[in-house]
GUTOR-208886 format. One record per residue: residue in one letter; x, y, z of N, C-alpha, C, O in turn. Coordinates in steps of 0.2 Angstrom, whole numbers, padded with zeros to 4 digits, always signed. Each point is the difference from the previous one (the first is absolute). Example, Ala and Ser with C-alpha at 12.3 -4.5 7.8 and 13.67 -1.06 7.14 Angstrom:
2
a+0066-0028+0039-0004+0006+0000+0004+0006+0000+0005-0001+0003 s-0007+0006-0007+0004+0006+0001-0004+0005+0003+0003+0006+0001 
This chain:
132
x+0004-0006+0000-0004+0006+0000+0004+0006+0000-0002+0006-0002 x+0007-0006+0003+0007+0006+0002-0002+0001-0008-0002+0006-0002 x+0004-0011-0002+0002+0005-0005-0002+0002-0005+0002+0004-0004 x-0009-0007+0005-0008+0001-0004+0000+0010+0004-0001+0005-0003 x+0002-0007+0009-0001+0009+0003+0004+0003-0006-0002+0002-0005 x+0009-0003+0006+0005+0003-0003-0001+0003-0007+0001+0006-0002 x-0003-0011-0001-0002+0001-0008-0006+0007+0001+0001+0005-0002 x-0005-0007+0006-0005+0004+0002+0001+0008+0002-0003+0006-0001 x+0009-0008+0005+0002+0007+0001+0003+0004-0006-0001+0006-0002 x+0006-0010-0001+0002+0004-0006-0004+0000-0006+0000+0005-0005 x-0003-0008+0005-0007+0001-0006-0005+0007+0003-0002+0005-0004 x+0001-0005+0009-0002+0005+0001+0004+0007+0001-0003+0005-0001 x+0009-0005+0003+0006+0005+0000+0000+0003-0009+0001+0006-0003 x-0001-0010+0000+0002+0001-0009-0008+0005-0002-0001+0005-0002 x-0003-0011+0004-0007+0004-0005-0002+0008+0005-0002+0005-0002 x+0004-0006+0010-0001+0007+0002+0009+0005-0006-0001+0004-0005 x+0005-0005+0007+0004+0003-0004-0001+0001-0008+0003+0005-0002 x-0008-0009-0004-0003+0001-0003-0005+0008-0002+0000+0005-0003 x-0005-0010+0009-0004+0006+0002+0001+0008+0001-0002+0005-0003 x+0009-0007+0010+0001+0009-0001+0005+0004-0004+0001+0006+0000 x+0003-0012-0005+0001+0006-0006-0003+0001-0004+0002+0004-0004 x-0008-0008+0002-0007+0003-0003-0003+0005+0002+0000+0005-0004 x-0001-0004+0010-0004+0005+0002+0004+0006+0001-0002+0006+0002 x+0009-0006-0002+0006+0005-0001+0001+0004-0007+0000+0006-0002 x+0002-0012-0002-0001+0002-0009-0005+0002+0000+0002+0006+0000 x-0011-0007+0001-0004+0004-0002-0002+0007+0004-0005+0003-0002 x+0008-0001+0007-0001+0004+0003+0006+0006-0006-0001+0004-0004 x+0006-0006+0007+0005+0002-0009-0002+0003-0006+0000+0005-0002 x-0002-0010+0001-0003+0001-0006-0007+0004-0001-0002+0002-0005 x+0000-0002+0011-0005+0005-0001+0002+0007+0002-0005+0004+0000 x+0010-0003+0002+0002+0006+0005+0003+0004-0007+0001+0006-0001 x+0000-0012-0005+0006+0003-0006-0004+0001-0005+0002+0002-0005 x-0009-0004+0007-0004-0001-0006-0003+0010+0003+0001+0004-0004 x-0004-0003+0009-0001+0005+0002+0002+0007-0002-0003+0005-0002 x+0012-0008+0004+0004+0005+0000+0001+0002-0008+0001+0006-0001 x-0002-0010-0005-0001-0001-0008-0006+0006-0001+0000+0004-0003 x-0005-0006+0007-0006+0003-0001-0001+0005+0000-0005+0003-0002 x+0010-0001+0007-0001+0009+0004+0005+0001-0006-0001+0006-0003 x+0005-0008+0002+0006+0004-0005-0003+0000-0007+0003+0003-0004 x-0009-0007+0002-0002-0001-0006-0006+0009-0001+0000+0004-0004 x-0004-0005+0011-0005+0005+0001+0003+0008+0000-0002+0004-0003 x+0009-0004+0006+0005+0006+0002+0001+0004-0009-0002+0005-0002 x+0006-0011+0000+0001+0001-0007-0005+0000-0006+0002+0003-0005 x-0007-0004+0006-0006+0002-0002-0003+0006+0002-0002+0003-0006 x+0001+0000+0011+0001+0007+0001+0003+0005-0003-0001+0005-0003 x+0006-0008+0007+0006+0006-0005+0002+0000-0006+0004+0004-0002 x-0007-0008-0004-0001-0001-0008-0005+0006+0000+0001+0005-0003 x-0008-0007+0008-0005+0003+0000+0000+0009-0001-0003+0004-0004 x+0009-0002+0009-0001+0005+0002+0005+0004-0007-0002+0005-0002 x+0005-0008+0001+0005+0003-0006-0003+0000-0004+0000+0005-0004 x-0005-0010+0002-0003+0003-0007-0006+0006+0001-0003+0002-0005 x+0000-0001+0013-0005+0003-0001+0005+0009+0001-0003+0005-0002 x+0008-0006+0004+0003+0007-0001+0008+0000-0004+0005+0003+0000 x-0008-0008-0004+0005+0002-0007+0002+0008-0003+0006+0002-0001 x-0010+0002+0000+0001+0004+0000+0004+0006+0004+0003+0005-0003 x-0005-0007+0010+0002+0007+0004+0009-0004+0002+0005+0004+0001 x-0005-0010-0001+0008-0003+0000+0003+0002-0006+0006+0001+0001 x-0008-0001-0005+0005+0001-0008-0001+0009+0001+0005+0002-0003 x-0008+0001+0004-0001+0006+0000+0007+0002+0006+0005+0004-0002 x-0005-0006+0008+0004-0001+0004+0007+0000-0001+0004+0002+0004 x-0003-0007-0009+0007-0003-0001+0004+0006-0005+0005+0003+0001 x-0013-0003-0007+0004+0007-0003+0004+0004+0003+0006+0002+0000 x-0013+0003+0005+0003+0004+0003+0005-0002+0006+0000+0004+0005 x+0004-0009-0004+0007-0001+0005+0004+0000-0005+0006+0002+0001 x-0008-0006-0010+0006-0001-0002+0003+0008-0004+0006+0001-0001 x-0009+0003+0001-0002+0006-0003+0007+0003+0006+0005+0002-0002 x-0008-0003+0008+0004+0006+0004+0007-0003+0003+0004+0003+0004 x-0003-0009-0006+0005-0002+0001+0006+0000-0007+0006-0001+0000 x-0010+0002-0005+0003+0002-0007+0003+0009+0002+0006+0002-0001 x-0011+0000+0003+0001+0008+0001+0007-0001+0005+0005+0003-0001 x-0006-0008+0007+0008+0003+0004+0003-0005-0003+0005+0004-0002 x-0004-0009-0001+0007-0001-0004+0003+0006-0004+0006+0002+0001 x-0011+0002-0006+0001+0005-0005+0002+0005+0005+0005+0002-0002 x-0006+0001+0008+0003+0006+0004+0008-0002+0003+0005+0003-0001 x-0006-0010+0003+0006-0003+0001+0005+0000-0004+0006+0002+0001 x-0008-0004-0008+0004-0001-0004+0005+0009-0002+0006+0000-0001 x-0011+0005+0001+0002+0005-0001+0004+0005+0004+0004+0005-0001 x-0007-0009+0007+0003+0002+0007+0011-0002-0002+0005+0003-0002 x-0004-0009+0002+0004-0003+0000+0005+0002-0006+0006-0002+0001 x-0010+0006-0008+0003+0000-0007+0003+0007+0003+0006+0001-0001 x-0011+0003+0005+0002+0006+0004+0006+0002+0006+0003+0006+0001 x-0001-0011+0001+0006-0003+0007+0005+0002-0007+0004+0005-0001 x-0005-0010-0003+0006-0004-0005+0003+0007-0001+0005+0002+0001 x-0009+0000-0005+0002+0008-0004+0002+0005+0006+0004+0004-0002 x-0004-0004+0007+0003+0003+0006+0005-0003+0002+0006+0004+0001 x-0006-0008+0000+0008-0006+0003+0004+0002-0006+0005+0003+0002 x-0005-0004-0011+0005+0004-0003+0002+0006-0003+0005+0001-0003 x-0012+0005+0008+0002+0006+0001+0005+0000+0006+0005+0001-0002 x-0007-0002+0008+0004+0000+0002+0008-0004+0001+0004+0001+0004 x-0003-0006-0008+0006-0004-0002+0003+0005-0006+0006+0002+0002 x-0008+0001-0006+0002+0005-0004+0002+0007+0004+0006+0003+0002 x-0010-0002-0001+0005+0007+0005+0003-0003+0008+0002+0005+0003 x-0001-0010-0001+0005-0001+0003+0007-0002-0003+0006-0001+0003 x-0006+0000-0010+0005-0002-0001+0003+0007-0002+0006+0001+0002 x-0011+0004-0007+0002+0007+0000+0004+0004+0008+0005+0003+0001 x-0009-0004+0002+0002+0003+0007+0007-0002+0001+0003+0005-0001 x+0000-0013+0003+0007-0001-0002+0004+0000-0003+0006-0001+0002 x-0009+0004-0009+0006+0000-0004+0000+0008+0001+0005+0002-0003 x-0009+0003+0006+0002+0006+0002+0004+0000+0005+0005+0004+0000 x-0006-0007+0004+0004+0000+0007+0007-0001-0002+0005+0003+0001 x-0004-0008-0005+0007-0002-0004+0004+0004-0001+0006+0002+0002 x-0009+0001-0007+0001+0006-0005+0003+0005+0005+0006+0000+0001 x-0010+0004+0001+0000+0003+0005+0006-0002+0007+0003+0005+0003 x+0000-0011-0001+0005-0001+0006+0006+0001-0006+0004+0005+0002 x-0004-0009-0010+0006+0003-0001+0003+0007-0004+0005+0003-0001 x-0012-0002+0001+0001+0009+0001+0004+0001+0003+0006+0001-0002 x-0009-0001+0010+0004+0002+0005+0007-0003+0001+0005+0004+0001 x-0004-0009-0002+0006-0003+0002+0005+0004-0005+0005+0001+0002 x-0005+0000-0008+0001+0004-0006+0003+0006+0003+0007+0001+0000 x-0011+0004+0002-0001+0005+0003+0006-0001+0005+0006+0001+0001 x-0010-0005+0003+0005+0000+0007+0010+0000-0004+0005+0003+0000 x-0007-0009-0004+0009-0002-0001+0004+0007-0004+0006+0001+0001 x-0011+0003-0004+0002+0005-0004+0002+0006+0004+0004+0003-0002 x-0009-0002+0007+0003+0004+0005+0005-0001+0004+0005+0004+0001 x-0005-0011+0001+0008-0001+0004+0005-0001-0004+0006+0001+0002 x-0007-0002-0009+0007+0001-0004+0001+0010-0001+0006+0003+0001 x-0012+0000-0002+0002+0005+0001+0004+0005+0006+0004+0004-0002 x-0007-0005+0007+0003+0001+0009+0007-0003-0001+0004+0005+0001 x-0001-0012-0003+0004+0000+0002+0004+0005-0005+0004+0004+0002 x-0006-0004-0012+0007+0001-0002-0001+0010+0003+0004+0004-0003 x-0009-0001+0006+0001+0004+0003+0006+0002+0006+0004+0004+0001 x-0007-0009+0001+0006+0000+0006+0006-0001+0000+0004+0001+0004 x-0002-0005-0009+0004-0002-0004+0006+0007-0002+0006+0000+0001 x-0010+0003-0004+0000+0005-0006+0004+0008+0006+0004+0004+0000 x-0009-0006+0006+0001+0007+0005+0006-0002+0002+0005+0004+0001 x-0006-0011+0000+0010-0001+0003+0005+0000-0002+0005+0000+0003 x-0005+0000-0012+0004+0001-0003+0001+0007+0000+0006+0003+0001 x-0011+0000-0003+0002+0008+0000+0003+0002+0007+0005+0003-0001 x-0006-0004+0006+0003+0002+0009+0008-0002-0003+0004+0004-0001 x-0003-0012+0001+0007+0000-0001+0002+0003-0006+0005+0003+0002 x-0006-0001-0008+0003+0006-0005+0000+0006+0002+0004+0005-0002 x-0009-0003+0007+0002+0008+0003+0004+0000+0006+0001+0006+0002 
């Protein structure tokens, strides 16, 4: 009789284990069939809603795509504006430089000319002291 239980008990262990992944699967499957259903209805709405306001959405879009054409088109002009400034001022910085240049060897010009003059002045006065 032990093992007539035995059989018994595993026969009934298997067909309950059976049973509750039956009743697991279909709880599953219906929680996914639901969840299909809400996302079927959802999406059906929002088909809905777009064709009944097709018009004010494309009317919409023009006008974003419209005003975002306009700041590209400022931007763009903004930036062609920087550009032509950046080689305005790269041109007259280099003008600037080459004055400053111009201008040190002036100076130094100047300067060397006047100390050759000073000395052969002094030069010239010491000569005449010792001749006189």
């Amino acid at each position: 009789m032990e093992e007539s239980r035995k059989k018994l008990l595993i026969q009934s262990i298997v067909i309950g284990g059976i049973v509750g992944s039956l009743a697991v699967a279909f709880k599953s499957k219906s929680k996914m069939c639901s969840c299909l259903s809400s996302s079927y209805e959802k999406t059906t709405e929002i088909l809905s809603f777009v064709n009944e306001n097709r018009a004010e959405i494309i009317g919409q879009l023009k006008t974003t795509s419209a005003k975002v054409t306009k700041a590209m088109d400022e931007t763009n002009r903004d930036l062609k504006a920087i550009t032509e400034n950046i080689k305005h001022l790269k041109n007259s910085s280099s003008q600037m430089i080459s004055t400053v240049q111009e201008t040190k060897d002036a100076l130094i010009n100047m300067y060397v000319t006047g100390k050759q003059n000073f000395e052969a002045e002094a030069n010239q006065k010491l000569e005449d002291e010792k001749n006189a």
